[in-house]
SELUM-445342 format. One record per atom (N, C-alpha, C): residue in three letters; y, z, x. Coordinates in steps of 0.2 Angstrom, whole numbers, plus 5000, padded with zeros to 4 digits. Example, Ala and Ser with C-alpha at 12.3 -4.5 7.8 and 13.67 -1.06 7.14 Angstrom:
REM residues 2
ala497250395066 ala497850395062 ala498450395066 ser498950355064 ser499550365068 ser500050395064 
REM end
This chain:
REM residues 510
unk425737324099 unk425137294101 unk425137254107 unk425637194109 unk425637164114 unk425737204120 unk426437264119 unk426137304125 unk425737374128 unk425237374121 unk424537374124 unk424237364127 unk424137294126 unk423537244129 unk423837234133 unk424437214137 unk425037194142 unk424537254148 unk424837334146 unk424537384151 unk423937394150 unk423137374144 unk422637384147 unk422437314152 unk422537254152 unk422637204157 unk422737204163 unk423337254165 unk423637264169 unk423137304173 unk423037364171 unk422337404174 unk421837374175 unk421537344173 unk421237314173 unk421037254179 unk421437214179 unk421637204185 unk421737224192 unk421937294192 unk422037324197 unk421337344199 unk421137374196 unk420337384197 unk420137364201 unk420037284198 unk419637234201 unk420137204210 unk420637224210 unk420937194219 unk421037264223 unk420937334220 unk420837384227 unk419937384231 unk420337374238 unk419637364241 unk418937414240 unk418337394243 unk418037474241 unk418037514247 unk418237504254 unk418537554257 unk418937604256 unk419337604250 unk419537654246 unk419137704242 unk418537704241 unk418237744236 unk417637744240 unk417637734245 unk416937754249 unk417037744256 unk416637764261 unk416437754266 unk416337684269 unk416537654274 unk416837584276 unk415937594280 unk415637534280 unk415237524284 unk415037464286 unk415637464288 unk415737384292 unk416137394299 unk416337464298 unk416737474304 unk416237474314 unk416837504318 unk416637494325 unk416337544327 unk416237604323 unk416237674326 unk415637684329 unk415637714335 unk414837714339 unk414637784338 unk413937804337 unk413837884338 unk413937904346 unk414037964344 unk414138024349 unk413538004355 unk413038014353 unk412338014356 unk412137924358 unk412537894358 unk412337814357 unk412337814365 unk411837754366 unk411837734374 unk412137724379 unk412337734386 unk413037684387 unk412637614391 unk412937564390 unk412937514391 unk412937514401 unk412637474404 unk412737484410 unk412437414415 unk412837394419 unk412337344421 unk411937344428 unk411437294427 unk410837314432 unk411137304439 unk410837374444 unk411037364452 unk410637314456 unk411037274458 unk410537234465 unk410137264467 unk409737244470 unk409237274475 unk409537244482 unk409937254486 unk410237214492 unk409637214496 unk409637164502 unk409237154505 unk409437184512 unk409137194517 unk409537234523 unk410037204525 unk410037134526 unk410737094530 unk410937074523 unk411137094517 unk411537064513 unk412237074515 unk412837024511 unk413437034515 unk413637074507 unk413837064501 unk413937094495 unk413637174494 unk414237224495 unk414237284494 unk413737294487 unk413337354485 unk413337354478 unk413937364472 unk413937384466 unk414437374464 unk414337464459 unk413737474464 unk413737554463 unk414337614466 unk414737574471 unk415337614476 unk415737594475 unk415937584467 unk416437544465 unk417137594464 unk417537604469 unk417937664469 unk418437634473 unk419137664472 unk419437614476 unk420137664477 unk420737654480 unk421437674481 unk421137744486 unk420737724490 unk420437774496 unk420737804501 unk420737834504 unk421237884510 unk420637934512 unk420237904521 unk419837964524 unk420138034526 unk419838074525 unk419938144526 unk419438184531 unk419638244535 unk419438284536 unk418738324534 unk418238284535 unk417538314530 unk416938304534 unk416438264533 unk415838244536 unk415738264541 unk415938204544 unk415738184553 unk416638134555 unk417138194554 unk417438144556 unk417538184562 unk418238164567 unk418138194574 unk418138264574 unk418238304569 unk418338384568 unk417538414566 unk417138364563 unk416438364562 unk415738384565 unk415538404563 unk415038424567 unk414338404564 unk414238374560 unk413638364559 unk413638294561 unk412938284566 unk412738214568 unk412738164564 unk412738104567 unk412238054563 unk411638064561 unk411238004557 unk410438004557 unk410337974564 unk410038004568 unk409637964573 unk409937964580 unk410438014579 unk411038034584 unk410938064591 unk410138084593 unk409938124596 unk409738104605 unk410138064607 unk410138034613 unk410338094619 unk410038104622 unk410238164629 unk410538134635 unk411138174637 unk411238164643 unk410738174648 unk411038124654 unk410538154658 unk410738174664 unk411638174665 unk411938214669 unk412638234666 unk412938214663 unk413738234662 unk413638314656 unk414138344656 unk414238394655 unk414338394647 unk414738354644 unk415038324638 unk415238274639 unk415138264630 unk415338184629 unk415438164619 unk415838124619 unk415738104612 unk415738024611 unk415737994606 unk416037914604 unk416137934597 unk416637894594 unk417037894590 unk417337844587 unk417137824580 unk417337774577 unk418037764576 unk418537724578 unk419237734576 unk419337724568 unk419237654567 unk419337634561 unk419037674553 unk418437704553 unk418337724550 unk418237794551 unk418637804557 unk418437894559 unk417837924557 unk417637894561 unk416837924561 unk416637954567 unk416138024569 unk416138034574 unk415138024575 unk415137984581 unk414437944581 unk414137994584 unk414338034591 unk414038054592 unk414538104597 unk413938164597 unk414338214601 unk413838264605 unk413838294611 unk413938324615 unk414138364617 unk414138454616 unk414638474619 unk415438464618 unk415438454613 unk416038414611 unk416738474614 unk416638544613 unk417138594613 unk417038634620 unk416538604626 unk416438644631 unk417138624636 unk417538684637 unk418038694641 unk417938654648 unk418138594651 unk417938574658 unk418738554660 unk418838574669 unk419438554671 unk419438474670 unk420038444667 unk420038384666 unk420338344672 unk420438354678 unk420438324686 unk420938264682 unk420938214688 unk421338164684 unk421438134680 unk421138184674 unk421038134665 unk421638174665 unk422338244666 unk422738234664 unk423238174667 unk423038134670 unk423638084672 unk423938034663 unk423538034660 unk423437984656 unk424138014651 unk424038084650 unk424838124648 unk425238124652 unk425038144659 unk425938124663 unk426138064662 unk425837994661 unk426137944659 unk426037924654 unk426037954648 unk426337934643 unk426937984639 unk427138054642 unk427538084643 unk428138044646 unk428038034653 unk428537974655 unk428737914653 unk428137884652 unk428337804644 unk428737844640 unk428837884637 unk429137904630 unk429737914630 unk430037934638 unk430337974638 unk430937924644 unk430737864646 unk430937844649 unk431237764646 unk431837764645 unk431837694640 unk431837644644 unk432037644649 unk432037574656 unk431537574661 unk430937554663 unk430537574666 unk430537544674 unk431037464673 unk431037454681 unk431937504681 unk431837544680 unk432437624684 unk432037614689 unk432437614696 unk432337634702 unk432237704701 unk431437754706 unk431437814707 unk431537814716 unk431937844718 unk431837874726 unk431337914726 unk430937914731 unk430537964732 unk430738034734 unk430638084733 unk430638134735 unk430338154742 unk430738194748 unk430538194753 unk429938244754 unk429638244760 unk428938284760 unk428438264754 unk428538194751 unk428138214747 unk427238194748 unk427138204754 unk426438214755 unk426438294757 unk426738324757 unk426538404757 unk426538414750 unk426738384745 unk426838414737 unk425938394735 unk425638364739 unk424838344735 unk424338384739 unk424038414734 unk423138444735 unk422838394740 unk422538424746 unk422138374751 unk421638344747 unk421438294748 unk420738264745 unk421038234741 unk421738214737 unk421638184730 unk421838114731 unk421938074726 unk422138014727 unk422537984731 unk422837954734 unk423637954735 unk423637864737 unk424337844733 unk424837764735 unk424937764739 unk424937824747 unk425337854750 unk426237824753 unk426537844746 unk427037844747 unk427637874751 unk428037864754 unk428337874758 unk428937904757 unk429337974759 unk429837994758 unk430337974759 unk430937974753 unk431637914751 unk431337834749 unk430637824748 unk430337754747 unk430637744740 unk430937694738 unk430937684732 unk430837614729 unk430537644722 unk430137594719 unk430337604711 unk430037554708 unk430237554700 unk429637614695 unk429937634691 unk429537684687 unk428937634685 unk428937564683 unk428537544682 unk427837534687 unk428137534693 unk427637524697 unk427237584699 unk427737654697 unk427137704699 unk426837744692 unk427037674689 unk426637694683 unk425837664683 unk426137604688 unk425337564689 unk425037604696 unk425337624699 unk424837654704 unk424437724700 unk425037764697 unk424637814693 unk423937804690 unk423937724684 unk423537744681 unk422737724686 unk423237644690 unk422437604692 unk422237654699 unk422637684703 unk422337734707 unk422337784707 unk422437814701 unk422537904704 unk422937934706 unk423437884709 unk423737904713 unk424237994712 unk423938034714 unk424438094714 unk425038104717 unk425338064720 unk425938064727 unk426438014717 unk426237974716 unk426437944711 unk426737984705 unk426338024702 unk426238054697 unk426838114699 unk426738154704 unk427338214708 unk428238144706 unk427938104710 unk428738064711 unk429138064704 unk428438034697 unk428538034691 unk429138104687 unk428638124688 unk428838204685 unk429438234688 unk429538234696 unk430138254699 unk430738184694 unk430538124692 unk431238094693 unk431438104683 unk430938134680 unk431038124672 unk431338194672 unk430838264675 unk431238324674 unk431238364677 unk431538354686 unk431938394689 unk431438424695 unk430838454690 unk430238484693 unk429638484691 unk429138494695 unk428538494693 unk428338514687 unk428538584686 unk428238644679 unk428638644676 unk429338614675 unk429438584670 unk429438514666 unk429138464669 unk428738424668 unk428038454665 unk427638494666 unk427038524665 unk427138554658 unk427738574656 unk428138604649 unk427938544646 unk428238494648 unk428038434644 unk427638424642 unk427038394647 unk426438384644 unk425938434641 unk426138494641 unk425838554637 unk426038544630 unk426738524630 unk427338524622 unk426938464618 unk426838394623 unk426438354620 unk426038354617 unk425338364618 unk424638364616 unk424738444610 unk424938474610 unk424838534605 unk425338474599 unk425838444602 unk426038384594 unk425338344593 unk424838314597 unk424338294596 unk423938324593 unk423738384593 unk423238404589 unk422738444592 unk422838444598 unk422338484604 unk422738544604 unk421738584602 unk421938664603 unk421438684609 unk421238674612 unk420938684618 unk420938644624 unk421838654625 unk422038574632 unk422538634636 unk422438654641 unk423038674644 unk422938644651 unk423738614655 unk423838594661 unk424238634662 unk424238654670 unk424438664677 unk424838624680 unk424538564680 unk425038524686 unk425138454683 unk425438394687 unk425638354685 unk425038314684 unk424538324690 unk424038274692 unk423338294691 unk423238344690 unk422638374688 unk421938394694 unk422138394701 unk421738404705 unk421738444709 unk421438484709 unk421238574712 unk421838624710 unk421938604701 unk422338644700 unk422438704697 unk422238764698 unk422138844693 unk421938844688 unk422138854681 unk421638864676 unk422038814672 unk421638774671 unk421938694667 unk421038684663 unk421138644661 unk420638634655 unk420938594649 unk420238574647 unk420238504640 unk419438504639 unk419338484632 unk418738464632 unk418938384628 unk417938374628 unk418038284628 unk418138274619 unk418338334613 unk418638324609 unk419138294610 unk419738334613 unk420438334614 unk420338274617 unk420138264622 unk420138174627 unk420238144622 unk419838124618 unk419838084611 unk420538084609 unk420538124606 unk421538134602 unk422138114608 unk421738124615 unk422438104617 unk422438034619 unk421838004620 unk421737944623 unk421837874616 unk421637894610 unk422037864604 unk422737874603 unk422937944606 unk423737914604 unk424037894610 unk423637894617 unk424337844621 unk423937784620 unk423537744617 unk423237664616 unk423637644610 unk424037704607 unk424337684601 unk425037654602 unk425237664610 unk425837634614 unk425737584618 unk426137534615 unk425837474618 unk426137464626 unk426537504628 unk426637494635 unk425937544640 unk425737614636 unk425137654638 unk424637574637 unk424737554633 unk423737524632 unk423837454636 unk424537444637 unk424437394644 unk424237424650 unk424437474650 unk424337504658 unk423537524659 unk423237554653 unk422637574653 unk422137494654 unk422537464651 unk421937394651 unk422037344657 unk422437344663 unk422537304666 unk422137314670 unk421937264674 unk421437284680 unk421537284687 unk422137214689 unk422537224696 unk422937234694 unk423737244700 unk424137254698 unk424637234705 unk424937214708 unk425437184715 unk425937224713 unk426337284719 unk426837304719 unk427237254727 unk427637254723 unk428237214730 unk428537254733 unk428637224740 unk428937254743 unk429337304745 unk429337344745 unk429937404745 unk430437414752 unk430937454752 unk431337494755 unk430837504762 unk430337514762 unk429737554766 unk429137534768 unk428837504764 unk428237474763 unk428037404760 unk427637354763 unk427537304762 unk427137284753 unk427037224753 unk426737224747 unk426237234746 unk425937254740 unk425137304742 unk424837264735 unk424337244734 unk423737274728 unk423437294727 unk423537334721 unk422837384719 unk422437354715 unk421837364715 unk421237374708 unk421137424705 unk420937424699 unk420737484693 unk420137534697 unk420037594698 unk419537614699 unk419137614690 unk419337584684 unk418937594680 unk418437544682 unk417737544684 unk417337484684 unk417037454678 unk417037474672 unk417137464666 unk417437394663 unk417937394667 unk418337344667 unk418437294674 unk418437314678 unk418637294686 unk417937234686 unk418037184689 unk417337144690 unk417137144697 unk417437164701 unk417337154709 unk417137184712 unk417337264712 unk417037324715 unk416337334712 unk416137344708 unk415337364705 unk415437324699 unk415037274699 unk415137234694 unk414537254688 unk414237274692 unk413537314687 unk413637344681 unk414237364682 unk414537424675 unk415037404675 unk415537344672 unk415937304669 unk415537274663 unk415937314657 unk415637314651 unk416237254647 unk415937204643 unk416537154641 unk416737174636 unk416537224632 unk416737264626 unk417437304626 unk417337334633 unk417837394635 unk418437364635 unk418937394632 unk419837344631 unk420337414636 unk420337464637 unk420637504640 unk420237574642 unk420337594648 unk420337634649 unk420337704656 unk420037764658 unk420337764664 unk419837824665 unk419737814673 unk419137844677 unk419437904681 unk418937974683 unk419237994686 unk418538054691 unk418638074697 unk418338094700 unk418438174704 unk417938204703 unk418138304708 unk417738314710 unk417638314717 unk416938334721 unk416938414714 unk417338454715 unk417238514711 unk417038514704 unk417138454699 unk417038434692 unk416738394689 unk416538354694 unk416038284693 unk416338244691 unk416138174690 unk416738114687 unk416738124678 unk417138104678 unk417138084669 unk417638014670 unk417437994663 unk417937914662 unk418137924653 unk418737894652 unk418737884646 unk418737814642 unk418737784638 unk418837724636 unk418937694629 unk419037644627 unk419137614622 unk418637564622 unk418237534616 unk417837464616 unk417637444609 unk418037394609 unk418137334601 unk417537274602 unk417137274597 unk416637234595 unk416837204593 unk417237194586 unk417537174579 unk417337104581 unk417537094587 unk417637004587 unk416936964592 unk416737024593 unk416137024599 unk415337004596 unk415237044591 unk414737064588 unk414837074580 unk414337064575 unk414137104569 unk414337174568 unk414237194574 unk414237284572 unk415137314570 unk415437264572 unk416337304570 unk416337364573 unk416237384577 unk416137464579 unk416937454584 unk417637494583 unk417837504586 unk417837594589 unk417637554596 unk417437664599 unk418137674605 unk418037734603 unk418537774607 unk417937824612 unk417637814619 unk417337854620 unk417437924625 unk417137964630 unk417138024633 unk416738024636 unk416738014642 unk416038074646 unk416538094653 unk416238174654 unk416538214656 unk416038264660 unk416138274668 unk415738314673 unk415138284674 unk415038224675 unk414438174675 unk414338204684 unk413838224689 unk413838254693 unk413038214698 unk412838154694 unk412238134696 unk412438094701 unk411938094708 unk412038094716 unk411638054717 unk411637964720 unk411137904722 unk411237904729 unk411037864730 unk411037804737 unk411237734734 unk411937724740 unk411937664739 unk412237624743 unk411837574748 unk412037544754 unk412237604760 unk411637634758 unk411737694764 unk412337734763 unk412637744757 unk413037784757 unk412737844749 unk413037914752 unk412837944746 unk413237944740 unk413037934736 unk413737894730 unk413637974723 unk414238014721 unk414438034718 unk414538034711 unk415337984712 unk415737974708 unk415437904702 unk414637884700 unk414737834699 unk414037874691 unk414237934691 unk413737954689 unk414037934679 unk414637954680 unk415037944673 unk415237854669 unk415037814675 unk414837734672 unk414337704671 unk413637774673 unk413037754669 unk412837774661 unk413237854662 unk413237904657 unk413637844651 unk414137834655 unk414637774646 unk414037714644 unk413937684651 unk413937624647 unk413137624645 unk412437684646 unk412237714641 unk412437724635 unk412837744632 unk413237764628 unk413237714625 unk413637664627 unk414037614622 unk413437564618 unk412937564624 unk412337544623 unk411937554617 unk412037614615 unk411437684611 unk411837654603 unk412637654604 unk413137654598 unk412937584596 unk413037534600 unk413037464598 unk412437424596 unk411837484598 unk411237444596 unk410937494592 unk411337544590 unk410737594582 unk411337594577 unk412237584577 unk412537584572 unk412837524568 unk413037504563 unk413537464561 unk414037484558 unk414537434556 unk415237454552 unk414737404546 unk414837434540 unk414637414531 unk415337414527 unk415337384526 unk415937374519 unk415637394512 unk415737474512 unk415537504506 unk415937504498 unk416437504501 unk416937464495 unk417437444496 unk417437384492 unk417837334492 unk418437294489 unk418837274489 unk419037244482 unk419037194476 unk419037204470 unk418637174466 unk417937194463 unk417837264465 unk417337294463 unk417337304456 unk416937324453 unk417037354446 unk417137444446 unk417937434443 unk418037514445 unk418037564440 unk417837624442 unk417737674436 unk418137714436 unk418137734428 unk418737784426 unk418537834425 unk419037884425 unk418937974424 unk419337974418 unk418838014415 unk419338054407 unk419938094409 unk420438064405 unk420838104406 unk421138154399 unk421238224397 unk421338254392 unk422038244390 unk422238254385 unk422938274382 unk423538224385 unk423238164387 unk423738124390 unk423738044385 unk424137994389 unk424537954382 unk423937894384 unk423337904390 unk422737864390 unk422237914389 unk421437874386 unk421037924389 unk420537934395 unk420737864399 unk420437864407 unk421037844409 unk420937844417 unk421237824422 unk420837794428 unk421037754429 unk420537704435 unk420837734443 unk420537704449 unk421037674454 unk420937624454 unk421437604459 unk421737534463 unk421137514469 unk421237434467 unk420737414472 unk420637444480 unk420537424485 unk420337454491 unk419837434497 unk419937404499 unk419337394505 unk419237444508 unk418637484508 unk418337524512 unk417637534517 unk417637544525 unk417237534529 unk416937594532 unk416337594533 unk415837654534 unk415537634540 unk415337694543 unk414637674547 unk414237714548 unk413537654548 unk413037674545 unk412437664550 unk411837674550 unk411437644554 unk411137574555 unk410937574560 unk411037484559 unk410337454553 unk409937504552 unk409437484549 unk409437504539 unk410037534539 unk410137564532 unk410237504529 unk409837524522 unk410137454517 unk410637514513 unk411137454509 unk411537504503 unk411037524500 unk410837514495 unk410337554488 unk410037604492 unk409837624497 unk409637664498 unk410437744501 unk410837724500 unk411437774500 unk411637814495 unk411637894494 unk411837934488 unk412237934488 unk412537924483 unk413537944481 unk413538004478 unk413838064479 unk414138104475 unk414938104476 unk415138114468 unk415738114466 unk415638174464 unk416538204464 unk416738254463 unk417338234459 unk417538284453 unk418438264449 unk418438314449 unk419138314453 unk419438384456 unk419438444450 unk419738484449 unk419638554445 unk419038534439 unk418838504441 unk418438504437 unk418438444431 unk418838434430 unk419338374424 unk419838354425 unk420138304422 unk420938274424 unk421138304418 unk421838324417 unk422238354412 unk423038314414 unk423338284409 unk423738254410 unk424538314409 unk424838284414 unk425138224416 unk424838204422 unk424838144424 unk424638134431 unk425038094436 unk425038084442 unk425538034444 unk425237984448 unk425537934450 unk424937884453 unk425037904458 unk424437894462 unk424337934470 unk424037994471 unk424238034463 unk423938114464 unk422938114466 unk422838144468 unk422038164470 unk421738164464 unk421238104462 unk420938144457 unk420338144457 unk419838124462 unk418938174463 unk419038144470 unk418438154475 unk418038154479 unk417538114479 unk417438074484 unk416538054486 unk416438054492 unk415738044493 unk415138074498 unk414838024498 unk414637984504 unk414137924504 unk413737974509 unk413037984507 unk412538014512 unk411937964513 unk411637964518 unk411037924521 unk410637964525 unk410037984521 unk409538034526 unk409738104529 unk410138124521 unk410338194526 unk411038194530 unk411238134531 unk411738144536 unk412438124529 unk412738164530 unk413638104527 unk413838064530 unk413738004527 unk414237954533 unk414837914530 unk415237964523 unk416137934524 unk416138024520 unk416738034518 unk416938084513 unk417838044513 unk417838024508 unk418438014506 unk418938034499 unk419438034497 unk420038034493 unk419837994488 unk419838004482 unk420237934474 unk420637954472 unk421037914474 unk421837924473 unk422137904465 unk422437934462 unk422637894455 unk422937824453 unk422937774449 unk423137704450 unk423637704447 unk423737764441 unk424537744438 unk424837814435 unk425237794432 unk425537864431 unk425337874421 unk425137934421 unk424837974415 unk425338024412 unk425637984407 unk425938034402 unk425738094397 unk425838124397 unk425638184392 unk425838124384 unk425138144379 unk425538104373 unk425938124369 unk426238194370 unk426838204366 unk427438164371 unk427438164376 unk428038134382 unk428038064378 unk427337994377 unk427337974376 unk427637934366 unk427737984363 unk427837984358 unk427337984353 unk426737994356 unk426137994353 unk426338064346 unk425538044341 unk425538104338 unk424838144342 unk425038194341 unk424338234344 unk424138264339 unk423238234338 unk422838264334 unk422238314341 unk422038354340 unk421538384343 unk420938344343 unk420338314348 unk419838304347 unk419338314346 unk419438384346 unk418838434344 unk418938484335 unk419338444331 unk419538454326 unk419238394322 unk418638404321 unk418238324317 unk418538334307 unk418438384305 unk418638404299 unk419238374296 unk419638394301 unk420438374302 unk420538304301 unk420038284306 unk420138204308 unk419938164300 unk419638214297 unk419138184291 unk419638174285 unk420138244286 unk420438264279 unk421238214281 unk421338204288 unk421938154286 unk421838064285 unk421038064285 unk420837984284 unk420838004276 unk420738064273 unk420538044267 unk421138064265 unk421838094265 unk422438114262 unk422538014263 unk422737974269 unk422737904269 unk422437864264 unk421837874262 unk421537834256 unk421737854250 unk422037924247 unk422137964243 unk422737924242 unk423137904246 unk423937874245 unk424037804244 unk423437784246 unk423537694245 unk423037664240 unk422737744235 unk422637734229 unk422937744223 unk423637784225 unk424037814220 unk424437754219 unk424737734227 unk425137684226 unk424837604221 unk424437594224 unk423837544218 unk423937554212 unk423737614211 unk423837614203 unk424537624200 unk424737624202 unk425737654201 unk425737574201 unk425937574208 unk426237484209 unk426037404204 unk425337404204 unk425037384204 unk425037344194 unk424837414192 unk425037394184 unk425737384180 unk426337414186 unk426937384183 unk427037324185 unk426737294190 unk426937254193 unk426637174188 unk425937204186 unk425437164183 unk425837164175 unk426037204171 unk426237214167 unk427037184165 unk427637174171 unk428037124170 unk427737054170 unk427337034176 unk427336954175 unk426936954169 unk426437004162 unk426136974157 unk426736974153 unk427137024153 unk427537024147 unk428036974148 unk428236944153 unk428636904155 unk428436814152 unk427436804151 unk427236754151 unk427336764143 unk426936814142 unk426936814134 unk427636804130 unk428236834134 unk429036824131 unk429136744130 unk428936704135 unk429236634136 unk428636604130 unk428136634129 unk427636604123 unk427936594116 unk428136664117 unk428636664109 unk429236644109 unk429636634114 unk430036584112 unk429836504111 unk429336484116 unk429236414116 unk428936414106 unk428636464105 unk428336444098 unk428936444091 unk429636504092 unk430236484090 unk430336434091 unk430436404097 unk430836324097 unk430636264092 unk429836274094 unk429336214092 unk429436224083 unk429536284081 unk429736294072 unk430436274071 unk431136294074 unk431536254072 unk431436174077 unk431236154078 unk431136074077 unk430736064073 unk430236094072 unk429836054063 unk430336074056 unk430636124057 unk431336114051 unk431736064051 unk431936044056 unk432436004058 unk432235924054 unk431535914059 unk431435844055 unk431135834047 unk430935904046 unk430835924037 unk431235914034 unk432135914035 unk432435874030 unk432535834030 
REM end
């Protein structure tokens, strides 16, 4: 009878301590529906000059690509639609955010007259580790040059430092310069010309071919003002080219043969004493060039960043500018290509700006990732810069994103590509960049994970209930032996304490 009542007790008890999340559905749990809303917070309204990006381009670990409007692009800005009013072709060019502002003709074939000097001398810098090397000049060498072009006129056996006809080259043109260059780096003219053709194709120009060293009245040569761009960012990207490009006098000392001389830059862009009228204090390098037969063009470089609000650094081109004045009685040419630029520069700096469309510290978004040991994956912070009109507010910019194949499927690696966006404004796109991955994504079996299917709901159902099935068996298994020793154990110590308490009333009963 005592162990009876010991195990209905025991049951009893147990009863009463298993939870009711074992015998029914829990609803007190986290679980959201399928169809529940997502949670989202409200977008600013920015103002036009706010300095805070929205937190709608919240995207980050960026790399710009080949897309929109960058130099290979062809579609315009909004509002891009400014006409020459003599030059042949022309572009500007955002460096930093590769953007291309504006183009013209960007692909039309034109002899590039002395805008090849800018490769024979940076062929030369590259190839020349010592620049004050004595060159001797080569004899005749005013018979090696096209009548009419520039000339240091340098004199046969003269010699001078590579340096120094490197400054004649770029601030004067000089073609007697350019010849002396090329005979002392490779022997001969055309295969110097190898050179600079070998060059520019590692540059990236597919429609540049030279002829000659110096580029004046020379056979079938050509460039257009795309290519000028890719080659005039890569010799600014050498710091001995972008001092030569930037300098505006220069004193060569006296030589073997000639006295000491100074030049000035024909870039008046820069030069403040020859025509001060078009000295622009934006322009940081560049270099001007003149063909009765091809009109002038000039090239340049010009950094705001420090100057103005707008951050615009431009790379620009005008090329075959042919417009004819008066000036001081003379009939003037060559000055047609320093109205066309600094137009130009003018047009960029007061209808575009640089925006910080994302930033870091933004709020970043994740992409689903399938069959892997997370189920999103973010990027990496990033500062990212656009340009945009100068009148654009953010909120008014469409984002499209794109995730590559369609969805991420793990493994992943950090870095890998995993979507696309578009920031467009009126029609135009004005970034298309890369989201790169922020970490590395393991498949979950890799991970040690168990893998259930998510599209198996029933599954999901039968192994939560096989789980409550087992930690009810054990309950009632465990539970009642458990409850059943300590009763039998209280009840054994009862009955002995009530034997002892009888032999001591015996004891004192005799």
């Amino acid at each position: 009878m005592k162990k009876l009542l010991c195990l209905l007790l025991a049951f009893a008890l147990t009863a009463g301590c298993l939870p009711l999340s074992t015998f029914g559905e829990d609803t007190t749990g986290s679980t959201i529906a399928d169809d529940a809303p997502a949670l989202t917070e409200p977008e600013p309204d920015l103002a036009e000059d706010a300095q805070a990006p929205q937190t709608d381009f919240a995207f980050g670990s960026v790399s710009i690509f080949n897309g929109c409007r960058t130099l290979d692009g062809q579609v315009p800005l909004a509002g891009s639609d400014r006409k020459l009013e003599s030059a042949q072709s022309a572009i500007v060019y955002e460096q930093n955010t590769k953007t291309l502002v504006y183009a013209y003709n960007p692909d039309m074939k034109l002899a590039p007259g002395s805008l090849s000097k800018i490769i024979t001398a940076l062929v030369v810098v590259e190839r020349v580790p010592d620049l004050d090397a004595v060159v001797t000049v080569g004899a005749g060498i005013a018979s090696r040059i096209p009548g009419g072009a520039t000339s240091a006129k340098l004199k046969s056996e003269e010699q001078m430092s590579v340096r120094d006809l490197l400054h004649l080259l770029i601030l004067q043109n000089a073609a007697d310069a350019a010849v002396a260059l090329a005979e002392y780096v490779a022997g001969t003219r055309s295969a110097f010309v190898d050179l600079m053709n070998q060059r520019v194709k590692q540059i990236g120009c597919i429609n540049t071919s030279f002829t000659d060293v110096h580029g004046v009245g020379s056979g079938n040569q050509y460039t257009t003002a795309r290519d000028m761009i890719r080659i005039m960012m890569e010799a600014t990207e050498n710091p001995i080219m972008f001092e030569l490009l930037s300098t505006q006098k220069y004193t060569v000392e006296a030589t073997n043969l000639s006295d000491k001389r100074t030049f000035a830059s024909l870039n008046y862009l820069m030069e403040t004493t020859i025509v001060p009228k078009y000295n622009y204090k934006q322009v940081t390098s560049g270099f001007a060039s003149y063909s009765a037969n091809t009109g002038a063009s000039v090239v340049c470089t010009a950094d705001s960043s420090t100057e103005t609000k707008q951050g615009l650094n431009l790379v620009c081109v005008v090329m075959g500018a042919t417009r004819q004045f008066a000036e001081n009685g003379w009939t003037v040419n060559n000055y047609g290509n320093f109205d066309e630029m600094v137009a130009l520069l003018e047009y960029a700096y007061k209808n575009f700006k640089v925006n910080r469309v994302i930033y870091e510290g933004m709020t970043m978004e994740e992409f689903p990732v399938s069959g892997g040991s997370n189920d999103a994956v973010g990027v990496a912070d990033v500062n990212i810069d656009s340009v945009l009109p100068a009148k654009a507010q953010m909120k008014n910019l469409i984002r499209n994103v794109s995730v590559v194949n369609g969805g991420l499927t793990a493994p992943l690696k950090k870095g890998d590509l995993i979507a696309t966006i578009e920031l467009w404004y009126q029609n135009s796109c004005m970034m298309e960049a890369q989201l790169l991955c922020q970490e590395d994504v393991r498949t979950a079996a890799d991970s040690g994970l168990t893998v259930y299917s998510a599209l198996a709901p029933k599954e999901e159902g039968e192994r939560s209930g096989i789980s409550k099935a087992v930690t009810i068996i054990c309950a009632v298994i465990l539970v009642p032996v458990l409850s059943y020793l300590v009763i039998n154990s209280y009840l054994r110590s009862r009955y002995r304490a009530r034997r002892r308490r009888r032999r001591q009333a015996r004891r004192r009963s005799r």
